[in-house]
NUSETI-500278 format. One record per residue: residue in three letters; x, y, z negated of N, C-alpha, C, O in turn. Coordinates in steps of 0.05 Angstrom, whole numbers, padded with zeros to 5 digits, always signed. Layout:
<recs>
ALAXYZXYZXYZXYZ;...
</recs>
This chain:
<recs>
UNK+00524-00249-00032+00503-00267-00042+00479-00251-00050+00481-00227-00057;UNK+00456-00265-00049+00425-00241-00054+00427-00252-00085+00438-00272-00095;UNK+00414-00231-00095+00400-00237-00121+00373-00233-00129+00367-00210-00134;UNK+00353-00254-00132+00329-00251-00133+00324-00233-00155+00300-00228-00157;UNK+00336-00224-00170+00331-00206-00187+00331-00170-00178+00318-00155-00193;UNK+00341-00163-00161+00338-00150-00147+00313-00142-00145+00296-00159-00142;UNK+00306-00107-00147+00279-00097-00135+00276-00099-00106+00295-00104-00091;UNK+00251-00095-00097+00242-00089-00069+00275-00070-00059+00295-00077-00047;UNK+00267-00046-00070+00290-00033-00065+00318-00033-00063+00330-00020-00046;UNK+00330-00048-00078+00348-00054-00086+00352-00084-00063+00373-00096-00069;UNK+00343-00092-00048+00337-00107-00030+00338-00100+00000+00342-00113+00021;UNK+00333-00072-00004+00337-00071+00023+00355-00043+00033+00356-00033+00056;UNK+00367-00036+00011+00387-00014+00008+00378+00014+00000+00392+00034+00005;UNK+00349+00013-00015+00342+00037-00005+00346+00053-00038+00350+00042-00060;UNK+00341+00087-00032+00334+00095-00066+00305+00084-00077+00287+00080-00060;UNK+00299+00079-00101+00276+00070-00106+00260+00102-00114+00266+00114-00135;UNK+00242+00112-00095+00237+00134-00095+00204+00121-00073+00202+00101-00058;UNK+00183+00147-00081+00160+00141-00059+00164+00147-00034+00154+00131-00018;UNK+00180+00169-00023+00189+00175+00000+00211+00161+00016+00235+00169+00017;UNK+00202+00141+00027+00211+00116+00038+00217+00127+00079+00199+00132+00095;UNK+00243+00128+00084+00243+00126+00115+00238+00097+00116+00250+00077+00108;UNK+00213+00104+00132+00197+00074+00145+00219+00061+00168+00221+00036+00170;UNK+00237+00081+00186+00249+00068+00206+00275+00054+00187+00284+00032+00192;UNK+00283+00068+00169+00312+00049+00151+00292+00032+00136+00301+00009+00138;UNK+00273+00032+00125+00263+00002+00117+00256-00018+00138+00257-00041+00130;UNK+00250-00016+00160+00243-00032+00173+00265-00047+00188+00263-00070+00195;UNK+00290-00030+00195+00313-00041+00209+00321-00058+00176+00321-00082+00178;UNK+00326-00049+00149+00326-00061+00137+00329-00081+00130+00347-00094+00118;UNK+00296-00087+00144+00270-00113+00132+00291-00134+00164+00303-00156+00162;UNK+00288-00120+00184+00299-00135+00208+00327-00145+00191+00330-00167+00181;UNK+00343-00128+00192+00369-00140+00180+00368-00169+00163+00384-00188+00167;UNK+00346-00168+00143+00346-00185+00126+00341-00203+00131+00355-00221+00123;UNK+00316-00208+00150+00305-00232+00161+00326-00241+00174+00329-00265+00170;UNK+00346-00231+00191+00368-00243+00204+00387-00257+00197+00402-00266+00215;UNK+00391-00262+00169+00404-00259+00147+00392-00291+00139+00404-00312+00140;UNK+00371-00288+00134+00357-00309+00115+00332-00327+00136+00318-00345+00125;UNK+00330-00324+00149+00312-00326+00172+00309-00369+00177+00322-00383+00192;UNK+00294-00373+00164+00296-00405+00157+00303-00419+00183+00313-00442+00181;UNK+00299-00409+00206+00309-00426+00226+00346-00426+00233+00360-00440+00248;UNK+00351-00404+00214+00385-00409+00221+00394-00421+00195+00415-00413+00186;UNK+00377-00447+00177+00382-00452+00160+00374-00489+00160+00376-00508+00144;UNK+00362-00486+00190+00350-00510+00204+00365-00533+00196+00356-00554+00186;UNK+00392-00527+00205+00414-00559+00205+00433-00564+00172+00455-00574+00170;UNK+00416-00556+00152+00433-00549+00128+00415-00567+00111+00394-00577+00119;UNK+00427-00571+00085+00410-00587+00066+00380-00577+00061+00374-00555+00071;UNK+00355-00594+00041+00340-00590+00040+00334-00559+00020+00319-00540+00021;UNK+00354-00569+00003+00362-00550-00018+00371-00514-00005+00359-00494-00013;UNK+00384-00513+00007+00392-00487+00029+00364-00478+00044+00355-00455+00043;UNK+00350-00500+00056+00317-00498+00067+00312-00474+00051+00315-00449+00053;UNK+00299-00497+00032+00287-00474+00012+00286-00447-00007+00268-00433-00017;UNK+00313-00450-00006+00335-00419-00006+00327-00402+00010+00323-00379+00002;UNK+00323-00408+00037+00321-00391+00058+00296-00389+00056+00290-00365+00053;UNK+00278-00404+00056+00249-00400+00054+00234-00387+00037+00212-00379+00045;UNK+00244-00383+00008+00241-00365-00014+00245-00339-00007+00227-00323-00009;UNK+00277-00329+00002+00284-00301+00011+00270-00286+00036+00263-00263+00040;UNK+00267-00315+00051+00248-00299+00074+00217-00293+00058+00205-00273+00067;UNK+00205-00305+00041+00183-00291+00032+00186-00269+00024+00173-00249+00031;UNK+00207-00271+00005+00207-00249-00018+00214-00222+00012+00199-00204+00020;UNK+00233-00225+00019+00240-00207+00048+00210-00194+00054+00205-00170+00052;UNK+00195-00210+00061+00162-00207+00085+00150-00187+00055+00144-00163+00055;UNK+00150-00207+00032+00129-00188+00009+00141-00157+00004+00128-00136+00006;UNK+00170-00160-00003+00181-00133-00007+00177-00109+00022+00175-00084+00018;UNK+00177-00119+00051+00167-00101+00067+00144-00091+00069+00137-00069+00076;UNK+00129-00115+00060+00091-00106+00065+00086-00092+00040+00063-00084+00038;UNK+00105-00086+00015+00091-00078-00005+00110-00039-00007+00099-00020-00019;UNK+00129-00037+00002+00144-00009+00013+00134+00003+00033+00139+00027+00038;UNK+00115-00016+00050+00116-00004+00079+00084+00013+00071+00072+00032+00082;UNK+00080+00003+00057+00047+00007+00051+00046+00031+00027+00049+00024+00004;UNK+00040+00060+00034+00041+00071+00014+00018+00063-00016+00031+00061-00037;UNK-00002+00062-00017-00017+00045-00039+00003+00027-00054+00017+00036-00072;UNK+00007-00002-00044+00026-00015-00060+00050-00007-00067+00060-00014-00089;UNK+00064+00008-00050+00086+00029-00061+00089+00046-00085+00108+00047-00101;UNK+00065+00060-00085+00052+00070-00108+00055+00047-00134+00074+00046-00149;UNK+00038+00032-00134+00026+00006-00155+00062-00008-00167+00071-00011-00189;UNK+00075-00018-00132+00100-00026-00146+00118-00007-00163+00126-00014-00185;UNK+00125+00019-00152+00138+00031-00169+00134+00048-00195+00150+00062-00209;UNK+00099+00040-00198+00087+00042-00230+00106+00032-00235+00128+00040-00243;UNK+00091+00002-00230+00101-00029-00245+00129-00022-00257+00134-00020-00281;UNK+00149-00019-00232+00177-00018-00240+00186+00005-00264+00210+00004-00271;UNK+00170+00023-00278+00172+00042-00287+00162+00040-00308+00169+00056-00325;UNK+00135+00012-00318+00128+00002-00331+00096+00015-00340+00084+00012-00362;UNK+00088+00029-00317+00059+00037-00326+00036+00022-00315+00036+00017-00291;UNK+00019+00014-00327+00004+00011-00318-00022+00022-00306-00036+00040-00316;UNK-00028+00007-00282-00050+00028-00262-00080+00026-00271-00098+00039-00261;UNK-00083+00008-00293-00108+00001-00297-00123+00004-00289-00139+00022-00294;UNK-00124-00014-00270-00151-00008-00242-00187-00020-00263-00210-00012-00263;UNK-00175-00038-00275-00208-00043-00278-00214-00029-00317-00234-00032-00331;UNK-00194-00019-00322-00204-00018-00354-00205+00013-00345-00227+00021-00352;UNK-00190+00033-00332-00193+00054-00329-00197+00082-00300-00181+00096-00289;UNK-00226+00080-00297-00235+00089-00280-00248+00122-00281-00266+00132-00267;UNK-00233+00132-00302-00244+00160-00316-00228+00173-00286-00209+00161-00277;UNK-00236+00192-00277-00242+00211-00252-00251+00236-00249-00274+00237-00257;UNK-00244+00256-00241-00256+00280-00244-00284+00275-00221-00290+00260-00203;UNK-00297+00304-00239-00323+00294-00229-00326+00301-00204-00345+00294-00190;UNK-00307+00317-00195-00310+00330-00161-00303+00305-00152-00320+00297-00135;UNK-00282+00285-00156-00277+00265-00139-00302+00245-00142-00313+00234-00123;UNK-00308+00243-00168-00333+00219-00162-00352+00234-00155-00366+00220-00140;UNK-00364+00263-00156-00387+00271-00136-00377+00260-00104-00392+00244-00093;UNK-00355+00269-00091-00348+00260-00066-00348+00227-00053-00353+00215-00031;UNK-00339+00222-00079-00347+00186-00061-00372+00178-00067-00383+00164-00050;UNK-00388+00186-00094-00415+00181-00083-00430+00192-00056-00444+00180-00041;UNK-00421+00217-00056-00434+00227-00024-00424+00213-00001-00439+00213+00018;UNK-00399+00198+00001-00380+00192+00022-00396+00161+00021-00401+00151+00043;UNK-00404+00145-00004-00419+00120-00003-00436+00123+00016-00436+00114+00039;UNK-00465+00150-00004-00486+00151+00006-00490+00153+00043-00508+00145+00058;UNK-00458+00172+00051-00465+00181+00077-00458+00148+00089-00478+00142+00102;UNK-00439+00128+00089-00434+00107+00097-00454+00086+00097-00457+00070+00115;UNK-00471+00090+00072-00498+00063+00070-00519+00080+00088-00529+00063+00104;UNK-00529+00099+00092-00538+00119+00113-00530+00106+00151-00543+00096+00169;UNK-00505+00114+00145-00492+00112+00176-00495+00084+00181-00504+00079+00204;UNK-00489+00060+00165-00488+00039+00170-00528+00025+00179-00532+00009+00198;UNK-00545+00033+00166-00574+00031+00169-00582+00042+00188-00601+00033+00200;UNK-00569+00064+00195-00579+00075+00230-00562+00062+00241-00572+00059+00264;UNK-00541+00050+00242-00521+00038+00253-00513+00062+00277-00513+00058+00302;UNK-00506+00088+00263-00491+00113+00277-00459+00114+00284-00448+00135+00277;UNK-00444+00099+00294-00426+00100+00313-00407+00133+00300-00386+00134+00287;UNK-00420+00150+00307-00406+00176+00306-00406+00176+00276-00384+00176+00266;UNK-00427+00176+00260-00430+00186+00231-00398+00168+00220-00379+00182+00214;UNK-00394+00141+00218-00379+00126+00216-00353+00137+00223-00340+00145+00204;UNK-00342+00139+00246-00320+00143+00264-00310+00180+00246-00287+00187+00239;UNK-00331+00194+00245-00323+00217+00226-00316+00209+00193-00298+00220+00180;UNK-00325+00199+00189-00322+00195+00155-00298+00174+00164-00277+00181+00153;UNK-00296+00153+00180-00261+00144+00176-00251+00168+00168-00244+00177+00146;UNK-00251+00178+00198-00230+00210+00200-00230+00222+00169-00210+00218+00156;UNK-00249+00234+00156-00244+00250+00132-00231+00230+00110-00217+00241+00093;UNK-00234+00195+00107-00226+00180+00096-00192+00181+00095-00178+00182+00075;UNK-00184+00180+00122-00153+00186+00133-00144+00204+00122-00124+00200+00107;UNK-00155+00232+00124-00143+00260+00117-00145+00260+00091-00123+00262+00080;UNK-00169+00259+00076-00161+00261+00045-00137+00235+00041-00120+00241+00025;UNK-00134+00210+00052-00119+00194+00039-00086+00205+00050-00066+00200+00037;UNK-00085+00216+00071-00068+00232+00075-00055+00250+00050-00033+00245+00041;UNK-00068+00267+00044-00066+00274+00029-00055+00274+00003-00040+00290-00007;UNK-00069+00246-00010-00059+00242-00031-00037+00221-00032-00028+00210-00052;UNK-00032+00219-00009-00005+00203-00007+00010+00223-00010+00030+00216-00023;UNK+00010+00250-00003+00034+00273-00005+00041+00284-00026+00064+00293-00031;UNK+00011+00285-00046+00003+00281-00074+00020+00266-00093+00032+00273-00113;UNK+00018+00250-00084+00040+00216-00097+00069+00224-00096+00085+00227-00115;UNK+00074+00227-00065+00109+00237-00065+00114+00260-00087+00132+00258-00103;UNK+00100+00276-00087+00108+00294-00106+00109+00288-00127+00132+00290-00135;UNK+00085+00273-00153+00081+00259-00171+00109+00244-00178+00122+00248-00198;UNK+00115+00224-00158+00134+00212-00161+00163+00219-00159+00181+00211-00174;UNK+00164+00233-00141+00200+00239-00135+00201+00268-00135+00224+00273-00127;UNK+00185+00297-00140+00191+00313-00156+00177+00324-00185+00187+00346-00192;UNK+00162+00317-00198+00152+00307-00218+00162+00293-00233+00174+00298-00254;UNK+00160+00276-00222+00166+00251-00240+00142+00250-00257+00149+00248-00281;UNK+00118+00250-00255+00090+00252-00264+00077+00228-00267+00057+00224-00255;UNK+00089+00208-00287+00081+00175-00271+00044+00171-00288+00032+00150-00287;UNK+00034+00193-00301-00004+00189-00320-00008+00201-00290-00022+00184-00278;UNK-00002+00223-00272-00015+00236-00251-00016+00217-00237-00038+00207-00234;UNK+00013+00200-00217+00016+00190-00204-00006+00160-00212-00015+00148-00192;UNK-00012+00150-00236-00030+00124-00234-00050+00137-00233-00068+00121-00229;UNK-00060+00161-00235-00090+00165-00225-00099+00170-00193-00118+00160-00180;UNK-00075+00189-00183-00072+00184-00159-00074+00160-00147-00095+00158-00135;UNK-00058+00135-00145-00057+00110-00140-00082+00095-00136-00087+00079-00118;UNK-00103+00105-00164-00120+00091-00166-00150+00108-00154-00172+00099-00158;UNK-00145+00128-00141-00161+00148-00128-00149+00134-00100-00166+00126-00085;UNK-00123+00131-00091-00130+00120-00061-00134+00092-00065-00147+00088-00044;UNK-00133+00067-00078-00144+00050-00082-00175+00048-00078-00186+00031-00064;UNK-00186+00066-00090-00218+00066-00072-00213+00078-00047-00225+00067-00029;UNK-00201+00096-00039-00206+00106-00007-00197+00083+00015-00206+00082+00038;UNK-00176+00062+00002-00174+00039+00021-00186+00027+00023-00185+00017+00046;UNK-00211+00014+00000-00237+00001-00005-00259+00009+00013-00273-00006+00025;UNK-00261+00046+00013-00277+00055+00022-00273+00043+00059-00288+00028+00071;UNK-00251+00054+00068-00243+00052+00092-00252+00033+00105-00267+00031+00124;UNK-00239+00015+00088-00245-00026+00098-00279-00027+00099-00288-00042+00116;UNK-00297-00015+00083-00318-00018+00089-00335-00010+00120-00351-00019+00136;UNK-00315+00019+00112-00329+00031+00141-00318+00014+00165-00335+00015+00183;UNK-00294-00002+00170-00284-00010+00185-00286-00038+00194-00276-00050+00212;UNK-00309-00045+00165-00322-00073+00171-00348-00072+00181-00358-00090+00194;UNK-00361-00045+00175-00380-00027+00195-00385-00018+00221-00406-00014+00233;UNK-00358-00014+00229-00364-00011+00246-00355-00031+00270-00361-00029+00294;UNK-00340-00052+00255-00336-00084+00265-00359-00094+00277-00359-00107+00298;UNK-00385-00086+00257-00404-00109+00257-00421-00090+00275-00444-00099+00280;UNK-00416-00067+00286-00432-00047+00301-00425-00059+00335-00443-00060+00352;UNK-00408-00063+00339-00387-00072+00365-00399-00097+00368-00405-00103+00391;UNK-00406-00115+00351-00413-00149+00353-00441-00154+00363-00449-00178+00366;
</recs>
């Protein structure tokens, strides 16, 4: 029997740790849906329906939020009980906020010439530093155990995904 009380983790067999094998979460996530999957729940009461229709969310939310290192991050604050304080606490070292101001300036730049290349490179350096501090995080998290580092981290790639989506709505609107 499932128990909605159950973490993400605890859901889909895994250690609750940042270093997640993506291929055992995802056979996992498959397992589960097979499991709970509302169409094999089709010829059953209304009450069972919605049983199934609950677990299959919670199933879809708990994959998209493991599979995703950022929310991975944020959930296993949560679970740990810290908070990421995205909007009360934005204190930063100043090398990082010199860099995303430059990384803005070069994006509102690239985007006004509407430069193709300038764009397509700053993804790239966007990728690699967020690379980065995803590797940053594993450590923080599962040899550390650093969970003040690990929410500043969190909230340092939280803008690089912001940043990203910009450039990537940039260069959406460059193609149109």
């Amino acid at each position: 029997m499932l128990d909605m009380k159950q973490d993400f983790f605890e859901l889909f067999g895994l250690e609750p740790r940042f270093a997640v094998d993506l291929d055992r979460l995802e056979q996992a996530y498959l397992e589960m849906q097979g499991k709970v999957h509302p169409d094999r729940f089709a010829h059953l009461s209304d009450a069972e329906k919605r049983l199934s229709m609950q677990w299959a969310t919670r199933a879809n939310e708990a994959f998209r939020t493991l599979k995703s290192p950022l929310a991975r991050g944020q959930y296993l604050l949560e679970l740990k009980g810290v908070d990421p304080a995205f909007e009360t606490n934005t204190a930063m070292s100043a090398e990082f906020l010199m860099e995303q101001m430059e990384w803005r300036e070069a994006l509102e730049e690239a985007r006004e010439a509407a430069d193709e290349d300038v764009l397509d490179d700053l993804a790239r350096r966007i990728r690699r530093d967020t690379k980065g501090l995803v590797e940053q995080l594993q450590a923080e998290f599962d040899t550390a155990g650093d969970l003040e580092a690990a929410a500043d981290t969190v909230r340092r790639l939280k803008f690089l995904e912001k940043l990203q989506h910009e450039i990537n709505d940039a260069l959406t609107a460059l193609e149109s």
